[in-house]
N, C-alpha and C positions, 0 to 999 in steps of 0.2 A: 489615711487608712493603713499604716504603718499596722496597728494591732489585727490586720487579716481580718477584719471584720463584712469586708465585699468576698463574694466567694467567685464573682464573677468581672472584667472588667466592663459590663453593662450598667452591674450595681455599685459598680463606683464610680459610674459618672451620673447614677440617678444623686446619688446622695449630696453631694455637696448641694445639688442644686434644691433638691428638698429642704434643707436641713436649715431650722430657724436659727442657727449662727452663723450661716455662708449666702447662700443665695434666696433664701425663704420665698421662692416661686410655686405657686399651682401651677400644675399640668393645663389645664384649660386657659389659663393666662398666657402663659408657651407658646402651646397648637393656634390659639386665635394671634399671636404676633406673629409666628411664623409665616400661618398662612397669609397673611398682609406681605409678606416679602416678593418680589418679584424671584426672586431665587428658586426658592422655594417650591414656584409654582412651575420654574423651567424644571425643575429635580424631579419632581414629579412628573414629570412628563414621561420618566426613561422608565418610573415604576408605577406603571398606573393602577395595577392590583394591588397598590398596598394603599393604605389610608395612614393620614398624617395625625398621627398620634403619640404617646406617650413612649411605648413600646419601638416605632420607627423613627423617633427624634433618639432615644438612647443605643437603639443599635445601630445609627449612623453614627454618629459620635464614637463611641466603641470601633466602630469598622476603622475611623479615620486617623485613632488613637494607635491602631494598629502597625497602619501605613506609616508613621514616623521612626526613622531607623537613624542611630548614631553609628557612625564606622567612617574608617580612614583617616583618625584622628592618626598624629603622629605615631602613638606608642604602637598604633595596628600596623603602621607601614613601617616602622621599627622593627615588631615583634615577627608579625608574619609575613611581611613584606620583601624583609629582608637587605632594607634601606639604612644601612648602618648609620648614614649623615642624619637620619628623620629627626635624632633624639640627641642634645647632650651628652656631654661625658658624666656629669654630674646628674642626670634626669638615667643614666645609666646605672653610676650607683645606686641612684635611689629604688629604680627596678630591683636589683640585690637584694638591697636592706627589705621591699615591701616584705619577699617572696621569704627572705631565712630571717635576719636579725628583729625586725617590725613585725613576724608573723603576722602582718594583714592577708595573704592573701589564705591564709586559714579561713577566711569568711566570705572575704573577694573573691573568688573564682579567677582566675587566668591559666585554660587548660593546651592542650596542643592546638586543637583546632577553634578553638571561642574562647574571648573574655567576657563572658556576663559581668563579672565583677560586682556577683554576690553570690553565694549560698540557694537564697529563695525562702531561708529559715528563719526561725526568730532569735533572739539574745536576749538576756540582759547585759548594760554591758554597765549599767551601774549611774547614769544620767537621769535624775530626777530624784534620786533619795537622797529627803532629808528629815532629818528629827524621827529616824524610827521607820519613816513610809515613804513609798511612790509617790509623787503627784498626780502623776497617772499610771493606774493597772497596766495600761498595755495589754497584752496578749490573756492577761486572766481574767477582763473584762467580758471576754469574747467565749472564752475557756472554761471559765471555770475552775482551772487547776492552780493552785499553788506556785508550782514551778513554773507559772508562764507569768506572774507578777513582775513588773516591771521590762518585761521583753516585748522587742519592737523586731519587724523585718529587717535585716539585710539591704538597705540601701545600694545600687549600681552606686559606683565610684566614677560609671562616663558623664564627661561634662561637670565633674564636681569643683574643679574651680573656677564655675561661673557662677555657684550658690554663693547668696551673701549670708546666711546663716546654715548652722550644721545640728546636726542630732535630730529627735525627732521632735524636740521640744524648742528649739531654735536659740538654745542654750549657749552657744559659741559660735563666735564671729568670723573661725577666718581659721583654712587649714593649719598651720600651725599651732592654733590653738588644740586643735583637735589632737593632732600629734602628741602633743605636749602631755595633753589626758592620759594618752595611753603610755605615752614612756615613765610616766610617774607611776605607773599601775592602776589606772584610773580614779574609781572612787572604793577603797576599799572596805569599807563596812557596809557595803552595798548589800541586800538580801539578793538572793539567787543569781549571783554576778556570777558571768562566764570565767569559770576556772581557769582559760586561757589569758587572760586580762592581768596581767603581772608586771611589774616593771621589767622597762625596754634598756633602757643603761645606755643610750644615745646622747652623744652629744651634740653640739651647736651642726658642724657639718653636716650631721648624717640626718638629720634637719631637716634641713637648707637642701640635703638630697633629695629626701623623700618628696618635698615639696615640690621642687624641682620636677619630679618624678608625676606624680598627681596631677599636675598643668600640663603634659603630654596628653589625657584621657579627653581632654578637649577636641569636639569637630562639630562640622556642622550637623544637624538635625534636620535633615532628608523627607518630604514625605512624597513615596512614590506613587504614580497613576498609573492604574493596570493600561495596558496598550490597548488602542480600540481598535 
């Protein structure tokens, strides 16, 4: 859903499961297995005014999507923590290069008080054009507008080096690759590529830094229960 196309996170957990290339399930096939669950039927016990349907399978799901929190990953108990040992000396440069030389965090987010470690916006950042076109629209799909061809969301960068593929098209295999894209200046005959997207003039270390740097954003994946 990269192209914004869920405007809510309810309807983006309908879709995958709707959709005849991912999960191609009716709703009535859903609510009749569910209700077979023993689970199911303890869960409902705590909401007996609601009935088990379409509607209360995707805002439970959504509610539980909610509850999953990353934080305390090294670079937080680095950055704000104030645990100078949390992080490498080398995962320290690479912090540097992100925020000036790498301009990433022009898109990542890393403010005083939160790293979202994104934007929230779309780009293009030039991944998927070839011979003239997009392979996929992206955001002008959704748009309609010209200027939103070939732009995708802002990806979080937390937990990014547990992804074994990167972009939004699964184009590149492994952070360095990635790096590599943008220190070259990505793909420059790109249509509507982000004017920020220029060569980086990095070499082998400053790498090895940023990489370095990137594999800090790793923690665990928390989902909390309200206290009863």
């Amino acid at each position: 859903m990269l192209d914004g196309r869920a405007h809510t996170l309810a309807e983006q957990v309908a879709m995958p499961i709707e959709s005849a290339t991912e999960m191609a399930m009716n709703w009535p096939t859903i609510v009749r297995r569910l209700a077979n669950l023993p689970e199911t039927r303890i869960a409902l016990q705590t909401t007996p005014e609601r009935a088990l349907d379409k509607a209360f399978v995707v805002q439970s799901l959504a509610a539980y999507i909610r509850s999953l929190v990353s934080g305390d990953s090294p670079f937080d108990r680095f950055y704000y923590g104030g645990d100078d040992r949390a992080i490498s000396e080398q995962a320290k440069e690479g912090l540097l290069l992100f925020v000036r030389k790498g301009r990433c965090a022009g898109c990542h987010l890393i403010t005083g008080y939160a790293a979202p470690l994104t934007d929230g916006s779309f780009h293009s950042i030039g991944i998927g054009f070839t011979n003239g076109s997009y392979r996929d629209p992206g955001r002008y799909a959704v748009t309609g507008l010209e200027r939103d061809r070939g732009a995708f969301k802002t990806p979080t960068l937390r937990n990014v080096a547990q992804r074994s593929f990167f972009m939004h098209d699964g184009s590149l295999s492994s952070l360095r690759e990635v790096i590599e894209y943008y220190n070259r200046g990505g793909n420059p005959g790109a249509a509507n590529r982000d004017g920020r997207i220029q060569p980086l003039f990095m070499g082998e270390k400053e790498i090895d830094a940023l990489v370095a740097f990137l594999t800090t954003l790793s923690s665990p994946i928390v989902s909390y229960r309200r206290a009863e």
